[in-house]
Structure formats: structure tokens, C-alpha cells
N, C-alpha and C positions, 0 to 999 in steps of 0.2 A: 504494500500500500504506500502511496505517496504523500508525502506530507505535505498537505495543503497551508500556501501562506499565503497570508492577509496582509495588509501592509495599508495607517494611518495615513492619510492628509502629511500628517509632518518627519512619513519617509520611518519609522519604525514599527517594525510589527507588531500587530495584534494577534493578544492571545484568543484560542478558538474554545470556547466553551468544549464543544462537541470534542474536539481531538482531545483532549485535555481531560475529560473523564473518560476517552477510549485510552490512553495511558494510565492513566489510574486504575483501572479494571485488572491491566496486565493481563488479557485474556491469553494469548497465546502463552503465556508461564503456566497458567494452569492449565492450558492445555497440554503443556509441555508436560510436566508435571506427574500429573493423573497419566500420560502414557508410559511413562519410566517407571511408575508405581503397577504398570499391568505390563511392565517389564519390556517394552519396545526399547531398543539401542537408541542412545543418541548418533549414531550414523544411519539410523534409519527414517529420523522424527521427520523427515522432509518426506519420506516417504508417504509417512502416515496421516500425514496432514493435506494432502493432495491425492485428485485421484490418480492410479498410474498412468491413464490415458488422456488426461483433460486436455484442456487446452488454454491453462494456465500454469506458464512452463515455468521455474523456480528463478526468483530473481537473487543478483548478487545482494546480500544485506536485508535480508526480508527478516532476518527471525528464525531462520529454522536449520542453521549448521548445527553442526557437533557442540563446538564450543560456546555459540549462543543459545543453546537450550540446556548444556551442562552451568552456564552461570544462571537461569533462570531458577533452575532446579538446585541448587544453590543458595540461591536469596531467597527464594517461599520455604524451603522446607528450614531454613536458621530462622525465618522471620514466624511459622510456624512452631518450632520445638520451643521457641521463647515466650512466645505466647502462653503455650500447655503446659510450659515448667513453672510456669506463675499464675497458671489459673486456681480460683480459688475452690478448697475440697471442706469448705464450712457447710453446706447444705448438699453435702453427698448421706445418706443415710447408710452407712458401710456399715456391715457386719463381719465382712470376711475381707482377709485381706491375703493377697499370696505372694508370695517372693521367689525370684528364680534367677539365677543369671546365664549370660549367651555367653561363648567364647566368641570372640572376632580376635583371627590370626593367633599366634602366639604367644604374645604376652599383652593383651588386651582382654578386659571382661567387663562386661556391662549388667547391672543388676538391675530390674525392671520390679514393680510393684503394680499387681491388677487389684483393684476393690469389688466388691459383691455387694449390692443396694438390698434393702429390706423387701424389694418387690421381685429380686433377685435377676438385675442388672448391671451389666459388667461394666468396668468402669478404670481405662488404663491412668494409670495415676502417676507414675515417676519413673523416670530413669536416672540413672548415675554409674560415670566411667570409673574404671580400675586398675591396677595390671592383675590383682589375684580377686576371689569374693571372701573376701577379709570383714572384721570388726570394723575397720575405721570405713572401708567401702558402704555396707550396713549402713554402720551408723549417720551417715551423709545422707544415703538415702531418704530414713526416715528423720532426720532431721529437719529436710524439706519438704516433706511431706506435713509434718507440726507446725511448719511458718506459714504454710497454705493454708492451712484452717483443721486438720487432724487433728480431734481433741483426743489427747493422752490419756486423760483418765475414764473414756467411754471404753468398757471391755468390749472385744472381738475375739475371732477366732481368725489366728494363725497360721497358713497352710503352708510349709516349706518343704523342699528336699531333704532335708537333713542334714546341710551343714553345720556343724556349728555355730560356726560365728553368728548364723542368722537370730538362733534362738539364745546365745549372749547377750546380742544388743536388745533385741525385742525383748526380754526379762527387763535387760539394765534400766529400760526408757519409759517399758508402761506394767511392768512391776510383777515379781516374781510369781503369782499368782496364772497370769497372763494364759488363756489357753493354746497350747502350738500341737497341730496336727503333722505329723510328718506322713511324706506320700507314703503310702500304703504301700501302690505301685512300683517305686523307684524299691524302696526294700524287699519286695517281695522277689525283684528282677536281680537284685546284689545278692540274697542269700542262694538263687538256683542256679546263678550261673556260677558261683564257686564251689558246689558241689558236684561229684560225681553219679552221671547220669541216669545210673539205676535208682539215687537217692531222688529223685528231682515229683515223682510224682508222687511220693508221701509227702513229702517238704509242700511241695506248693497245697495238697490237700489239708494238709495243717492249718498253714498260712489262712488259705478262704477259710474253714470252719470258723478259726477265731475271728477274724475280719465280719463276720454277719451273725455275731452272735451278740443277743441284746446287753447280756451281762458281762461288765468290764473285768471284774474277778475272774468269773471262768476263763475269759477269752483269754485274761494274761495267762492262767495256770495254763492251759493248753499249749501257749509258746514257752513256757516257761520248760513244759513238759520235751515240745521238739529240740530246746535247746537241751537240753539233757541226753533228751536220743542222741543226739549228735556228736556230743562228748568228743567221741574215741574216733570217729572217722573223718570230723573234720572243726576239732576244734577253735576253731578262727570262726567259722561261720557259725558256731554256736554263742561266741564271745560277742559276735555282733547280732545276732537275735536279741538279747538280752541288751545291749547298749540303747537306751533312746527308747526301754519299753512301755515309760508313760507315756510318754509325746507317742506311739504308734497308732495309741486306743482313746485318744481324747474325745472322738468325735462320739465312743462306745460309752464313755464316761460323761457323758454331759445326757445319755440319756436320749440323741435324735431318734426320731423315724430311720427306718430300713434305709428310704430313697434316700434320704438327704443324706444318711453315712454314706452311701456310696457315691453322689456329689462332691463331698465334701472332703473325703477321702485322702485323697487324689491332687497335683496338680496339675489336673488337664487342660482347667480352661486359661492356664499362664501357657500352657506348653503348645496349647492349638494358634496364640495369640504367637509364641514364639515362631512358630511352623508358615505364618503369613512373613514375618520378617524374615526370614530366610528364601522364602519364596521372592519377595520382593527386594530382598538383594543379592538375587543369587547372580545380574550380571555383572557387579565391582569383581574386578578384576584384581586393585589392590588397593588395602585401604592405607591414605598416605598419613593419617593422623588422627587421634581421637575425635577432633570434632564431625569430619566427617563420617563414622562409625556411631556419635550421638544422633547425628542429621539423619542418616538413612535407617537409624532403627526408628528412631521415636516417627519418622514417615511410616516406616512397616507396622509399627503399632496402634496409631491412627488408622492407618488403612483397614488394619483387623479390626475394628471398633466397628467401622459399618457395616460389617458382617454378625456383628455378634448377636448370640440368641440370650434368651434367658436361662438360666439357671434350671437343668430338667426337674427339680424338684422344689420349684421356688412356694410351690403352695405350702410345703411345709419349712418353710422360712421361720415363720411367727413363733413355730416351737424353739429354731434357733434361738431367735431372742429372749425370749421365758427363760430358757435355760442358762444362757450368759447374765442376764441379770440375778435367778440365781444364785450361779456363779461367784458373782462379785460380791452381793452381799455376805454372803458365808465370808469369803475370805477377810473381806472388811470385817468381820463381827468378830474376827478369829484373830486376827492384828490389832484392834481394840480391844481385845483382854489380856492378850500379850500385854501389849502398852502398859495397860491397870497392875499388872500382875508383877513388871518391873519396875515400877513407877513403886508399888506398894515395897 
């Protein structure tokens, strides 16, 4: 398109309303944009914006090279990730909240935080870069997460992998009390692939019995039980049965419905969120520096958001909350007599 000039009585241009919010618009950036996000080349964005046959042939400086649709994509997705890293999470109604981190290349890790709404709507909440997924990575996290508007002393449930560090800080920040589920899945997939394969279809039958059983006692004695079986044949997987066997059954100990254990379980719905960002950056080639690895996730994580569904057992949400209020009060009542008891 050519840019139309006006030109004053007194020999200086005027400016043109009309071009002047067609610049503003930037429509071709998000055209741009939105194609690299459904994964077209920027050597091909001329392509895709035209038809192969038309008969409007590509002019020098139109907008649509390699390198002017890689600075487009560029500026919206930095002027995007800064926006959604300061938007405000004071009237997000979260219940759940899950934590996971992505590797990009080899000494790069990005740690992401997804929320779960009381109507059981998902809700991408933070990112934050690293070289390992450490305590201090963590803690950045949800640190900005608390400036946004996460109030600390509302209990939630905690859905992590099982690292460590994740359920150090979360303790350290909103109090040792604090519910943390660890994925079911991820443990269940560590304990059979380090066994020997004759072992593999008791182990995993253990594993689900306890896993869908209402009662958190039994469920534990039962792993408590496979880890004993295990002893003598493969000790290490026995040791880690037992490492992190509250945190495996929180969601059995708070009392949910069947469905929402198995919702809630799990961190599928960080890991399907993770599964679009990989998909949507699978054509970088290399990445030259953290910010651009911030840029194109937090693009890939927004683009997962408008796909997201609810929550498959959101109806029984409400019990969640029952049960984390609960929760909190017990411990509260239990920490105030503590208090009384040393105080006295």
C-alpha cells in the first residue's frame, strides 16, 4: 500500500486521520503474528498473505519479508508478555494452582504457573526464567504472582511434579499447612520404569488401587505395603515410594469426589498447556537468549488459553472449597493452641 500524502497551503504535511489509525491497528503484525503462532515460516509469511496466483505481485517494502515480520513478531509478543506479567490476579477466584517447568536448550528452564477458577476455568498466570527449577526460580515466581493480587493467606491446592524446591517455597510463602498434590502420574511413570519388567504389572496394580481408594489410611498402608514388597528387589524404588507419601494422597485426604481426584491428581492440564508451546515453537531453530524463550512461551501459553476447556469435573468444585476451608480452619485452631500452650 502506498502512503498517501496530503500537503497544507503552507507547503507541510498533513496528518491523515484514516492512515494514522490504519498504523495504529498494526494489522499486518497481527497478522503476522497469529501465523507464526499456527506455525507458518517467516520465509513463507509473503506466501501466506497472498494468493499464489493473484495478480497482486509482492512489492519491495510492503511488510511481508523474513525480517519484517520477524521484528513484528517481536514487538507484539514483548508488548504482549508485559502486559500479562502485570495483569492483575485480585479477582481471579483460584482454587488450584499448578506449577511445572519446560526445558528450552540446555541450561535454560522456564517455570510456568496455571490457576483453576471456582467454576473450574483455567487461567495461565506466570512465567519466570532460570538456568535450573530451583528455590530462588520458585520463589520469583510466586512472588509475582502476590504483587499481582494472589492473596497468600487464601488456602489452595497445590499441584506439582514433585520437585522439591517447588513445595519448599510454597510451604515457606503460604504456610506449612498448605495442601500440595504431587502428580500421581509423573510417580507412578518413575516407580515402573525402574523396575524390572515382570515387576511392572503388580507395581502399577498397587499404585491404581491406592490412587481410587476413598480412605487416605488405607491407601497409604497399601503403598506402604508395595514398598515393603519391594525391599529386596529393588530397593531405591521402594525408598522413593515412600519419599513425598503425604503430598501423593492429599487430594484422598481432603476427602474429594472420585472425578475431581482424578482431575486433580495429575498435572495434565499444565502439561497439555505445555504441549501447545512446544507445538508453537517447534520452528526456532535457536534460541539466542532468555528473552526471546520468555516471548515465545508466554505467546505459546496464551495461544493455549483459547483453546482451553473446563475443568472435566468442575461440578464438583464447591466440594473442593468446603474442604480447603476446612482445611485451614483446623490448622488455624491447631496453631492457636500451640500459641496459648507456649505462651502459657
Amino acid at each position: 500500500m502506498h502512503r498517501p500524502r496530503v500537503r497544507g497551503y503552507d507547503g507541510h504535511e498533513v496528518e491523515l486521520p484514516s492512515w494514522t489509525a490504519a498504523q495504529a491497528e498494526d494489522w499486518l503484525g497481527r497478522w503476522a503474528m497469529n501465523l507464526m503462532l499456527i506455525n507458518v515460516s517467516t520465509r513463507k509469511l509473503r506466501r501466506a498473505v497472498r494468493l499464489p496466483e493473484g495478480d497482486l505481485p509482492a512489492i519491495a517494502g510492503d511488510g511481508t519479508s523474513k525480517s519484517a515480520a520477524s521484528r513484528r513478531f517481536v514487538a507484539l509478543s514483548a508488548e504482549r508478555l508485559a502486559a500479562w506479567m502485570t495483569s492483575d490476579l485480585s479477582k481471579l477466584d483460584l482454587l488450584v494452582i499448578q506449577i511445572d517447568g519446560l526445558h528450552i536448550g540446555d541450561d535454560l528452564v522456564l517455570v510456568a504457573a496455571l490457576g483453576i477458577d471456582g467454576d473450574g476455568n483455567k487461567h495461565p498466570l506466570g512465567l519466570i526464567e532460570g538456568a535450573t527449577e530451583n528455590a530462588a526460580v520458585v520463589q520469583a515466581l510466586i512472588d509475582n504472582l502476590i504483587e499481582r493480587g494472589l492473596d497468600p493467606k487464601v488456602c489452595r491446592l497445590f499441584i506439582i511434579d514433585g520437585a522439591k524446591a517447588l513445595s519448599k517455597v510454597i510451604r515457606r510463602t503460604f504456610g506449612g499447612h498448605t495442601p500440595i498434590q504431587r502428580c500421581q502420574i509423573h510417580k507412578a511413570r518413575n516407580v515402573i520404569e525402574r523396575l524390572p519388567k515382570p515387576l511392572h504389572a503388580s507395581a502399577r496394580r498397587a499404585l491404581r488401587q491406592a490412587w481410587e481408594l476413598d480412605d487416605a489410611e488405607k491407601a497409604e498402608q497399601l503403598l506402604r505395603n508395595l514398598a515393603r514388597r519391594l525391599e529386596h528387589e529393588a530397593p531405591g524404588v521402594a525408598a522413593s515410594i515412600l519419599e513425598g507419601l503425604d503430598e501423593m494422597l492429599t487430594v484422598n485426604r481432603l476427602g474429594l469426589p472420585a472425578k475431581l481426584r482424578r482431575s486433580l491428581a495429575c498435572t495434565n492440564s499444565i502439561e497439555n498447556m505445555m504441549g501447545t508451546v512446544r507445538r508453537v515453537c517447534r520452528n526456532v531453530k535457536r534460541w539466542r537468549n532468555a528473552a526471546m524463550a520468555l516471548r515465545w512461551t508466554a505467546a505459546g501459553m496464551l495461544e493455549a488459553a483459547k483453546g482451553f476447556r473446563r475443568l472435566k469435573a468442575y461440578k464438583h468444585l464447591p466440594a473442593l472449597r468446603t474442604a480447603l476451608t476446612t482445611h485451614q480452619v483446623k490448622y488455624a485452631t491447631k496453631n492457636r493452641l500451640e500459641e496459648n500452650l507456649q505462651a502459657a
